[in-house]
N, C-alpha and C positions, 0 to 999 in steps of 0.2 A: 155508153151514153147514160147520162143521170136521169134519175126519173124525172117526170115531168108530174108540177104540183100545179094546181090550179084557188088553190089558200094564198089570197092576197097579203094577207097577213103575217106570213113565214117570211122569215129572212134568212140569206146562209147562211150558218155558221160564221166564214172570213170576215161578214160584214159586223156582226153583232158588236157592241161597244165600240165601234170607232168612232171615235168622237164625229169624222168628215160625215160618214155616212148618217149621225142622229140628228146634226144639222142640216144638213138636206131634207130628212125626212122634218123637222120642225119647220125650216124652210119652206117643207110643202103645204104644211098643214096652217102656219103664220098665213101663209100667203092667198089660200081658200079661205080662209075665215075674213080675213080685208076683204075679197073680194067679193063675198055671200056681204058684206055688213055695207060696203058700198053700196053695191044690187040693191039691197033692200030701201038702203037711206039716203043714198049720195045722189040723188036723181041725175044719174049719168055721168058723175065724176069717178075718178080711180083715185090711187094711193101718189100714182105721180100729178098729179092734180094737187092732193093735198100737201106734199113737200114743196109745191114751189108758191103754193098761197103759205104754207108755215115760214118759207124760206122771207120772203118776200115782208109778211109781217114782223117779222124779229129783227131783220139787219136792212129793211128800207128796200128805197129802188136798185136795181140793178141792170144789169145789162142783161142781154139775153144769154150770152155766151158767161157770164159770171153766173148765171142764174145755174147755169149745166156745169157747170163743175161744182159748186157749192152742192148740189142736192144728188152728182154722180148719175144726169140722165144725160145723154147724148143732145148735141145740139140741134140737130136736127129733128128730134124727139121735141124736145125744147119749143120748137118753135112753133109744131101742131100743138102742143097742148095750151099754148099761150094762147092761139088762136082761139081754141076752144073755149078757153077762160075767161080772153075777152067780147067772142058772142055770147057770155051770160053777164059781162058788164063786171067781171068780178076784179081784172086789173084792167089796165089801161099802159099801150107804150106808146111813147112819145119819143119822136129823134131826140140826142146827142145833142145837143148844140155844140160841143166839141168836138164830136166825132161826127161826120155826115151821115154813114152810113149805119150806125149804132141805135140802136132802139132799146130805150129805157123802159124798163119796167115797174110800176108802181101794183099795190093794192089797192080796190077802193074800201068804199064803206060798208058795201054787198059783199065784198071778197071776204073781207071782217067777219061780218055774220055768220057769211058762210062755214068760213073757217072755224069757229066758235061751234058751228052745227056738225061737221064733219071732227071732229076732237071729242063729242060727243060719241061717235059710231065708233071711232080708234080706240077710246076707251073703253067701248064695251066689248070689243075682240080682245086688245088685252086681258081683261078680266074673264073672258071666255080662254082665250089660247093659255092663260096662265092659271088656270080652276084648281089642275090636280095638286098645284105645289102651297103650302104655304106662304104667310107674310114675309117670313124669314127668307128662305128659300127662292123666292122671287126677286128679293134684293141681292141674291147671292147670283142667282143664275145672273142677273140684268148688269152686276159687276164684272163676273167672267167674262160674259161677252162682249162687253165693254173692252175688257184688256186682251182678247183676242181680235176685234176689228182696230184696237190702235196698234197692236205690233208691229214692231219693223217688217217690213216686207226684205 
């Protein structure tokens, strides 16, 4: 039986530079830092909050079900956060008029703001999550994983 460590900070040998495993662990750390910079500024919003007010401002109204595939959250997910977004007045959906059952979704001018305020907080995890690397560096890393999430699957 292997010893047993209690150093969070050790990793085994097998894992050391695999690329899956340093993404995961950046993963992790990306993912607490959004989360401590919301907490702090986002007064009760998250990160999937902010991709459907980003989504929403850049390519217009949407469906609800267009709204979950563009920004890769479940639709059902989708549909509580919408909720959420519009008891703070931030979008507004309104039926289809060609579809009955469909509910469009716009931004308002709150959601704007908002959004504007929250791009503020994203910015500054970035520049926290991304500290130790240089200018250079930072555009290389943000390229790479750029041409790792468009790969053919």
């Amino acid at each position: 039986m292997p010893p047993q460590h209690r150093d969070t900070d050790r990793v085994p040998s097998r894992l050391e530079g695999r690329a899956t495993w340093l993404v995961s662990r950046a993963y992790a750390r990306s993912s607490g830092l959004l989360h401590a910079g919301f907490e702090a500024g986002g007064a009760g919003l998250r990160s999937y909050h902010y991709r459907l007010l980003a989504a929403l401002h850049e390519w217009g109204p949407a469906s609800q079900a267009q709204l979950g595939r563009q920004t890769g959250i479940d639709r059902s997910d989708v549909t509580a956060a919408l909720a959420e977004l519009e008891t703070r007045d931030l979008v507004e959906r309104s039926a289809d008029p060609d579809h009955g059952r469909r509910k469009i979704v716009t931004i308002t001018a709150a959601g704007a703001d908002r959004l504007r305020e929250l791009d503020r907080i994203v910015d500054g995890v970035q520049d926290d999550f991304l500290a130790p690397l240089t200018v250079a560096e930072r555009r290389r890393l943000v390229a790479l994983l750029s041409r790792l999430v468009d790969a053919p699957r």
